[in-house]
C-alpha positions as CSV (number, residue, x, y, z in Angstrom):
1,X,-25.4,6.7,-18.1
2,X,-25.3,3.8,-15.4
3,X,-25.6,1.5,-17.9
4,X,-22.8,2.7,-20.5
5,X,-20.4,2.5,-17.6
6,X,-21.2,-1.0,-17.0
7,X,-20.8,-1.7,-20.8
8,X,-17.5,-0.3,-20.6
9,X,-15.8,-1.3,-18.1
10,X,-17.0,-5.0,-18.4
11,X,-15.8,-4.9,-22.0
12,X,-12.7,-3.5,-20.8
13,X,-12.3,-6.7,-17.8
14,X,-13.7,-9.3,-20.6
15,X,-16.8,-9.0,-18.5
16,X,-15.9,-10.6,-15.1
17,X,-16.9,-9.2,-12.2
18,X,-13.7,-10.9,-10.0
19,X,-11.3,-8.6,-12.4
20,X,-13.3,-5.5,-11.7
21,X,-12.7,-6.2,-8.3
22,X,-9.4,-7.2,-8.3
23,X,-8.7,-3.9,-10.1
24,X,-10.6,-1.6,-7.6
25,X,-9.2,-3.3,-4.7
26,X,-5.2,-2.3,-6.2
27,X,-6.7,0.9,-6.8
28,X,-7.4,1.6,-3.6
29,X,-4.4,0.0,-2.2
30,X,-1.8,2.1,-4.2
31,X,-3.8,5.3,-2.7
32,X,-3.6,4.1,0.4
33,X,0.2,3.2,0.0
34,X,1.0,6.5,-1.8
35,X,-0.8,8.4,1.3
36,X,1.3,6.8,3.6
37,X,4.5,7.6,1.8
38,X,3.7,10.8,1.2
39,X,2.9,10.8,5.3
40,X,5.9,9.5,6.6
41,X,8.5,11.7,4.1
42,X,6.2,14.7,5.5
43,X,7.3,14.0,9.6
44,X,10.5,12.8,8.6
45,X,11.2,16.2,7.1
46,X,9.3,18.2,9.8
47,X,10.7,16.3,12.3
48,X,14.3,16.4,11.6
49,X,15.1,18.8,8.6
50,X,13.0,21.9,8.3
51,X,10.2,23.4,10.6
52,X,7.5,26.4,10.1
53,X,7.5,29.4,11.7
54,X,5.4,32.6,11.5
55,X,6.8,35.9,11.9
56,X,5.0,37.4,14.7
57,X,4.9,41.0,14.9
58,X,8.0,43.7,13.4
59,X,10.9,42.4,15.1
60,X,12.5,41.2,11.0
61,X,10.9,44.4,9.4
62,X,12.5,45.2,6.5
63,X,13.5,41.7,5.8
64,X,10.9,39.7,7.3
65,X,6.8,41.3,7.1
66,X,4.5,40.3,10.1
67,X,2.6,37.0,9.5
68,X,5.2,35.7,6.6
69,X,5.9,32.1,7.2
70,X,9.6,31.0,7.4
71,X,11.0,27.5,7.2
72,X,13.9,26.8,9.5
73,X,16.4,24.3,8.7
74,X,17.7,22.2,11.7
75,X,20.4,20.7,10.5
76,X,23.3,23.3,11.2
77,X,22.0,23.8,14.4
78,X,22.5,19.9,15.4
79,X,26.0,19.8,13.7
């Protein structure tokens, strides 16, 4: 199996090693970048648009059930 990889990729790179690293090392750094991205959109959101809440108890019965989650949008109350 190992060695069917190998054939592949290094017929896919023309067979040099630097390519296959080159292309690894991109990999890695796009996940990286998308992570971080996907990171920072996450707080920004939390942080200044919407944050979770769980219904504790009946106090919202019938519109709300106990232990629902809720997101609360922050915006109207800041305006």
């Amino acid at each position: 199996m190992r060695i069917g990889v190998k054939l592949i990729v290094r017929a896919q790179f023309g067979g040099n090693e630097m390519d296959l690293k080159n292309f690894l090392s991109g990999a890695v750094r796009e996940v990286i970048q998308t992570v971080l991205i996907s990171l920072a959109i996450y707080f920004i959101v939390n942080i200044f648009l919407v944050q979770p809440h769980r219904v504790k108890g009946e106090s919202m019965v019938p519109n709300f059930a106990d232990g629902e989650l809720l997101l609360t949008e922050k915006v109207t109350y800041h305006l």
